[in-house]
ROROPA-879809 format. One record per residue (C-alpha): x, z, y; residue in one letter. Coordinates in steps of 0.2 Angstrom, whole numbers. Layout:
N
<atom u="X" w="Z" v="Y" r="a"/>
...
***
This chain:
256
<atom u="-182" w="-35" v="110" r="x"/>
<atom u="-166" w="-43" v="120" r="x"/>
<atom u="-150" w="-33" v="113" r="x"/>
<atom u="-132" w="-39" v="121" r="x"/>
<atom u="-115" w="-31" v="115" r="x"/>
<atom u="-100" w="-32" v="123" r="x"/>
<atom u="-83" w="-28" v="116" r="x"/>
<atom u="-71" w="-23" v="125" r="x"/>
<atom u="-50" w="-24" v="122" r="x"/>
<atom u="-46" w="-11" v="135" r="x"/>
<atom u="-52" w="9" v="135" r="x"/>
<atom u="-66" w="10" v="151" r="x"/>
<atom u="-56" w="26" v="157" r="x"/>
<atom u="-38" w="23" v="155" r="x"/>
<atom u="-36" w="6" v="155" r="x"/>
<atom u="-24" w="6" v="143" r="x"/>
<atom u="-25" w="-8" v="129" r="x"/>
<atom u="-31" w="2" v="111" r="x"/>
<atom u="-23" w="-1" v="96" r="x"/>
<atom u="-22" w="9" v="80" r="x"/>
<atom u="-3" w="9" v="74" r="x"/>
<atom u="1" w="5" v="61" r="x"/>
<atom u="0" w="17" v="43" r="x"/>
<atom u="14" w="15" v="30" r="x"/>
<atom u="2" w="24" v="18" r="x"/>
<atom u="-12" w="12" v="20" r="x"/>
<atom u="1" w="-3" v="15" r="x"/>
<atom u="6" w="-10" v="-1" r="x"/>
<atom u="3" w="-21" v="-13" r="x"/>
<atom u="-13" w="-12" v="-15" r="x"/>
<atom u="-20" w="-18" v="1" r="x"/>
<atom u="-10" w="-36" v="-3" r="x"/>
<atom u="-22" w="-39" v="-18" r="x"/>
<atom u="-40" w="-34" v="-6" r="x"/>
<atom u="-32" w="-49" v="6" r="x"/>
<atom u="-31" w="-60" v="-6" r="x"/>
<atom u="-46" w="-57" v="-15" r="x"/>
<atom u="-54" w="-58" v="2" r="x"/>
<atom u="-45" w="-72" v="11" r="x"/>
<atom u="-55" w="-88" v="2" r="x"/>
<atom u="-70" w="-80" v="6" r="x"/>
<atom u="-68" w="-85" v="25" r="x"/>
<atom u="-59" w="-103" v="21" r="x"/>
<atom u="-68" w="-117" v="30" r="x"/>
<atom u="-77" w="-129" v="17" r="x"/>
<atom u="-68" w="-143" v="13" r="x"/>
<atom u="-80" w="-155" v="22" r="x"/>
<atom u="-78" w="-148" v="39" r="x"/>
<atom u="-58" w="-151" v="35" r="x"/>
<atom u="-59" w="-167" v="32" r="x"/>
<atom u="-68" w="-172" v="46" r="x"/>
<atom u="-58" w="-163" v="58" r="x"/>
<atom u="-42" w="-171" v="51" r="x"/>
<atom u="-48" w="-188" v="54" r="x"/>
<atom u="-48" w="-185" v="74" r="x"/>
<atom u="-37" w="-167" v="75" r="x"/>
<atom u="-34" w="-166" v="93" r="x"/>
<atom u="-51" w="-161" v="99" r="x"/>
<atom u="-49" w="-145" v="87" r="x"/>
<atom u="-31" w="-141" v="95" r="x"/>
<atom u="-37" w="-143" v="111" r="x"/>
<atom u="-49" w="-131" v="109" r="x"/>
<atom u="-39" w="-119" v="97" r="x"/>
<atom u="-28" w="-121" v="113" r="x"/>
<atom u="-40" w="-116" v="126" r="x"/>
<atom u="-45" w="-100" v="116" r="x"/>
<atom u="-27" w="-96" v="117" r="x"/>
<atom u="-24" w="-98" v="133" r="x"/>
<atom u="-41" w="-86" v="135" r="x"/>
<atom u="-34" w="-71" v="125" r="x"/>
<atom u="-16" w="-73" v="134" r="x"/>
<atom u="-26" w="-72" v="150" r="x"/>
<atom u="-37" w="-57" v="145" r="x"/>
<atom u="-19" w="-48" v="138" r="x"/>
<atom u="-30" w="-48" v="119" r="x"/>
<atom u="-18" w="-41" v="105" r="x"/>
<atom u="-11" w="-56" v="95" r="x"/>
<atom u="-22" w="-54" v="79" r="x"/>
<atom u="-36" w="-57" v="91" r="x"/>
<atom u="-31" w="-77" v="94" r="x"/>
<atom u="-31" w="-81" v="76" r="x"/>
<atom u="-47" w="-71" v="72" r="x"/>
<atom u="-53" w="-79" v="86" r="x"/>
<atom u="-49" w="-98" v="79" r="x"/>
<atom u="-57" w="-93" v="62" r="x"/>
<atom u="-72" w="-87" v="68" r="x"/>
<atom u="-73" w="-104" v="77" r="x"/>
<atom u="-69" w="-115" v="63" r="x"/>
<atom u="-83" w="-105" v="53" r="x"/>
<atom u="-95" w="-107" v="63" r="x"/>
<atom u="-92" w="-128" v="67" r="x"/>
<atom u="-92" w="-128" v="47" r="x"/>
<atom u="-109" w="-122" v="47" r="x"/>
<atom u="-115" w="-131" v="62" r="x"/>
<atom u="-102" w="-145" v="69" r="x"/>
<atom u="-107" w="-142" v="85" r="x"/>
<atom u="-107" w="-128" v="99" r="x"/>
<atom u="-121" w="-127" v="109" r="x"/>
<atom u="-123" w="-109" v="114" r="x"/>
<atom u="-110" w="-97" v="116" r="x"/>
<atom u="-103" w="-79" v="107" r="x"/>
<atom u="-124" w="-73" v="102" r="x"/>
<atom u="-126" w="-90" v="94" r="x"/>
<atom u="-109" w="-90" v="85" r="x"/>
<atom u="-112" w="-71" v="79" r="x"/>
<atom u="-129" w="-74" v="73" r="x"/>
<atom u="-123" w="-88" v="63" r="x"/>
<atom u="-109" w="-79" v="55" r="x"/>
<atom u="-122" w="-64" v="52" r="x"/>
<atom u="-111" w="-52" v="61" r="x"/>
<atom u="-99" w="-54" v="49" r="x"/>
<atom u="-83" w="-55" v="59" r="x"/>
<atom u="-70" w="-46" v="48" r="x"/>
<atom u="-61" w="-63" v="44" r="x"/>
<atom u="-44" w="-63" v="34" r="x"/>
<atom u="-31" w="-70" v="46" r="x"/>
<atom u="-11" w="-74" v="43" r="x"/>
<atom u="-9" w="-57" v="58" r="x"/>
<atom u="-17" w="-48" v="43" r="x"/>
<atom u="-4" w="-49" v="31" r="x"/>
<atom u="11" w="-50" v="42" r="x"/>
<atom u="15" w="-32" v="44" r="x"/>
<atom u="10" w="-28" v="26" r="x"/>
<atom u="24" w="-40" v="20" r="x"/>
<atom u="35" w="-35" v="32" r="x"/>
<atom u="35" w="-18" v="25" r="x"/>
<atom u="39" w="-22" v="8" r="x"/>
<atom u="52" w="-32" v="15" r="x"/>
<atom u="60" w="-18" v="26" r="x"/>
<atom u="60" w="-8" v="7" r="x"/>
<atom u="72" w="-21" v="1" r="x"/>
<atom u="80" w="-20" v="18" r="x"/>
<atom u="85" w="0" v="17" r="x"/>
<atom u="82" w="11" v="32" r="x"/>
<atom u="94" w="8" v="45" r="x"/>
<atom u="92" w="7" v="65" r="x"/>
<atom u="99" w="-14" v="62" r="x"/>
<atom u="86" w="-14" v="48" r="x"/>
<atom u="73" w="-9" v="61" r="x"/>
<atom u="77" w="-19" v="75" r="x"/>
<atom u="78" w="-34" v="64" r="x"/>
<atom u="60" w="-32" v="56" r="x"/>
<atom u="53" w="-30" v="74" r="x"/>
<atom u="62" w="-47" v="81" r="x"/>
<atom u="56" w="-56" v="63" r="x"/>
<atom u="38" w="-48" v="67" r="x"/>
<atom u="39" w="-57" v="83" r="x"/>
<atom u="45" w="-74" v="79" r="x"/>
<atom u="33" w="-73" v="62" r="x"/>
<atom u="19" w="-70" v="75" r="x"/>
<atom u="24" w="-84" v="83" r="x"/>
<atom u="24" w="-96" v="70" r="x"/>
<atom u="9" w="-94" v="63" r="x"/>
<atom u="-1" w="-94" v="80" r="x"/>
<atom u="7" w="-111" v="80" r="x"/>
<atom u="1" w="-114" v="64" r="x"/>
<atom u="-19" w="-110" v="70" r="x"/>
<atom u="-17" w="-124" v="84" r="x"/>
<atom u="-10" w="-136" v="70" r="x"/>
<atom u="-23" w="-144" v="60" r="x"/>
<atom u="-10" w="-148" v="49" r="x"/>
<atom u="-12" w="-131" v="42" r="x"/>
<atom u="-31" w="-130" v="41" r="x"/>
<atom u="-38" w="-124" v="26" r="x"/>
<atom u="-21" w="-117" v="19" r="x"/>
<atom u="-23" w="-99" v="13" r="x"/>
<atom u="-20" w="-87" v="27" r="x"/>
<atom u="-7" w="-75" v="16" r="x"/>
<atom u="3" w="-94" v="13" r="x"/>
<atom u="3" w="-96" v="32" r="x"/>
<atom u="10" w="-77" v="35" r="x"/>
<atom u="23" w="-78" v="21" r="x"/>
<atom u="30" w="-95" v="26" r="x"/>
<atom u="31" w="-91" v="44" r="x"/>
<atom u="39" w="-74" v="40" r="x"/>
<atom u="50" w="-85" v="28" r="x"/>
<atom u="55" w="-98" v="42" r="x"/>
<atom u="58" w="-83" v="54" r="x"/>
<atom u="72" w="-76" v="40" r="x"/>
<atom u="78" w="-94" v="39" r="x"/>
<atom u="83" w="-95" v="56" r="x"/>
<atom u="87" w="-75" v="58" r="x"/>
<atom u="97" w="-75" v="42" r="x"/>
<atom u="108" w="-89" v="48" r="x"/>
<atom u="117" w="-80" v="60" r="x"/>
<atom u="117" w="-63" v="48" r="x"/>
<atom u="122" w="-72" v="33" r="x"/>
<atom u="110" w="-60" v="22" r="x"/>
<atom u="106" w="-66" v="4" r="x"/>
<atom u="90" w="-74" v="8" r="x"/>
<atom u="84" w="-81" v="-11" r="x"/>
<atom u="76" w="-62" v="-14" r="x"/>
<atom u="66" w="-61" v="1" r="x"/>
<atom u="60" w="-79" v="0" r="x"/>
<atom u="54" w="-75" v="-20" r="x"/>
<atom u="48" w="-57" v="-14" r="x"/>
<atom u="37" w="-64" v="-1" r="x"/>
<atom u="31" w="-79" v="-14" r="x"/>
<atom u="25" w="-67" v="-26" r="x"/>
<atom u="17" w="-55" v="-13" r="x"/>
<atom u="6" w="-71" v="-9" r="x"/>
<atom u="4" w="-77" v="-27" r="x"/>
<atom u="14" w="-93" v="-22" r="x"/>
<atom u="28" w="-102" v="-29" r="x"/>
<atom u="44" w="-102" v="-22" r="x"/>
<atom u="46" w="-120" v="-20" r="x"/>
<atom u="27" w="-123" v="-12" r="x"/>
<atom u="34" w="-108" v="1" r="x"/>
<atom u="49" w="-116" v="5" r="x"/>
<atom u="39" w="-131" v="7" r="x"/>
<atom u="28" w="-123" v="21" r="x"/>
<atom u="42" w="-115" v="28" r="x"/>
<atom u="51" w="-132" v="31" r="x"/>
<atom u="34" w="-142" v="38" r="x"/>
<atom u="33" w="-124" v="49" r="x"/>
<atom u="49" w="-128" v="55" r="x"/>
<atom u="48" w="-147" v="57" r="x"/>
<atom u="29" w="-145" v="68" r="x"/>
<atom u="42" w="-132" v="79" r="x"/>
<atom u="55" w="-143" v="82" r="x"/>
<atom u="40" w="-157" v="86" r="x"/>
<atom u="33" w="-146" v="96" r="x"/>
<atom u="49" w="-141" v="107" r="x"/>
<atom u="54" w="-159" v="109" r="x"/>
<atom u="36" w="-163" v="118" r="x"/>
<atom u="39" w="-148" v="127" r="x"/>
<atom u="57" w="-153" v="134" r="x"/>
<atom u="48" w="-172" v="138" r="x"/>
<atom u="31" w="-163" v="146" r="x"/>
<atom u="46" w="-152" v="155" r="x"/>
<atom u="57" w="-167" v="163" r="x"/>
<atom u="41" w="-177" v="165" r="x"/>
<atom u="36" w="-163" v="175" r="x"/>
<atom u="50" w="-162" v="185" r="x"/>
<atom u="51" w="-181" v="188" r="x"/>
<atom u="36" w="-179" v="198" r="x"/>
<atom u="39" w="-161" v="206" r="x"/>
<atom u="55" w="-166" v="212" r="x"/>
<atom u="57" w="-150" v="199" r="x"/>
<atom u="46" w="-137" v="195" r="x"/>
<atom u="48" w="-118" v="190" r="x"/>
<atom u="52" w="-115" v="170" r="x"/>
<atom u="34" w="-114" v="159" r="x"/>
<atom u="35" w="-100" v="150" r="x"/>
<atom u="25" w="-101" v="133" r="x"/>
<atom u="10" w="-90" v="133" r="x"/>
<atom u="15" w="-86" v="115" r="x"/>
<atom u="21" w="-69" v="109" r="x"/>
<atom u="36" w="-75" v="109" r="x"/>
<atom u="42" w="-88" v="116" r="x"/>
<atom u="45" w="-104" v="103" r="x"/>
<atom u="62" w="-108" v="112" r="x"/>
<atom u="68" w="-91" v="105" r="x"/>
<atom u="65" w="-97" v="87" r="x"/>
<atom u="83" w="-106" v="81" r="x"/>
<atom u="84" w="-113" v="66" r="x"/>
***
């Protein structure tokens, strides 16, 4: 018996994207400690890392193409990362791809509920908006780091350079290179969020600050091939239209 299942982003009636909000009460450290307990079970075997790392590009270009998919199809931004992980599972089994989403899910048993950086990101950011206090600034500052923190670790998934670190890491040094660069122009105390965010991943400071700074060195990398791809591109256009990143937010608003 043939069975296809399709899933959809969108509601069939409204067409309205469908997303369940966000619940403070289902939040905490207690939700923390199921993600980490959680979070190696979906890690790629160490093989499959090693072997990508000796030729990396053929993996970002296809974590890019996947991107560039889920921007297309308006998908919420947990769905790229999902969407990556799923793909790096199911090479680690197989190390190759010759049928499509049937072969992938059969593979994985069905088991898609993958522990991604998007997962932990609003879960820190709530115990950071604690520390934070409750004010209108408060708010409006969480939903731009939220943003930028997005951003960052979406870059993260294209860079293989990344591959294999624990997903919570990922989150808590992108939100961490966010606050660097946000925090500058605020002049916040920033030594207690960066501690806070290490212990909510069971890291040490030093190994965060760590990621944070390679996060922020592979954006910087990453803006100064942009800029060159951008002038190139105008050489031969006699001047072209501005490329917008298909990114939540745009890596040119990230200032650090």
């Amino acid at each position: 018996m043939s069975v296809s299942l399709w899933c959809e982003e969108e509601s069939a009636r409204s067409g309205t994207s469908v997303r369940a909000s966000f619940d403070p009460n289902a939040s905490g450290l207690r939700v923390i400690e199921r993600l980490l307990h959680s979070e190696e079970r979906y890690a790629p075997s160490p093989l499959y890392v090693s072997l990508v790392q000796r030729e990396p590009k053929r993996r970002e270009e296809l974590a890019k193409w996947t991107l560039e998919v889920c921007c297309d199809c308006g998908c919420d931004e947990a769905v790229f990362p999902l969407a990556v992980s799923l793909l790096d599972r199911y090479l680690a089994s197989t190390l190759s791809l010759p049928e499509m989403e049937r072969v992938v899910l059969g593979t994985l048993r069905w088991d898609v509920a993958g522990v991604t950086p998007q997962d932990f990101i609003p879960h820190f950011l709530s115990c950071l908006e604690e520390l934070m206090g409750d004010s209108e600034d408060a708010a409006d500052f969480v939903s731009t780091l939220r943003r930028h923190g997005d951003t960052l670790a979406a870059m993260c998934v294209c860079d293989s350079r990344f591959l294999g670190t624990r997903p919570s890491l990922v989150a808590a040094a992108a939100l961490n290179s966010a606050l660097r660069g946000l925090e500058a122009k605020r002049r916040r105390e920033m030594s207690h969020m960066t501690c806070t965010l290490a212990t909510l991943c069971r890291s040490d400071p030093a190994v965060l600050q760590c990621y944070s700074e390679l996060i922020e060195d592979a954006l910087r990398e990453r803006l100064r091939n942009s800029r060159e791809q951008e002038e190139d591109d105008g050489e031969k256009n006699g001047g072209m239209e501005e490329e917008r990143s298909s990114t939540p937010t745009d890596l040119r608003e990230i200032d650090f």
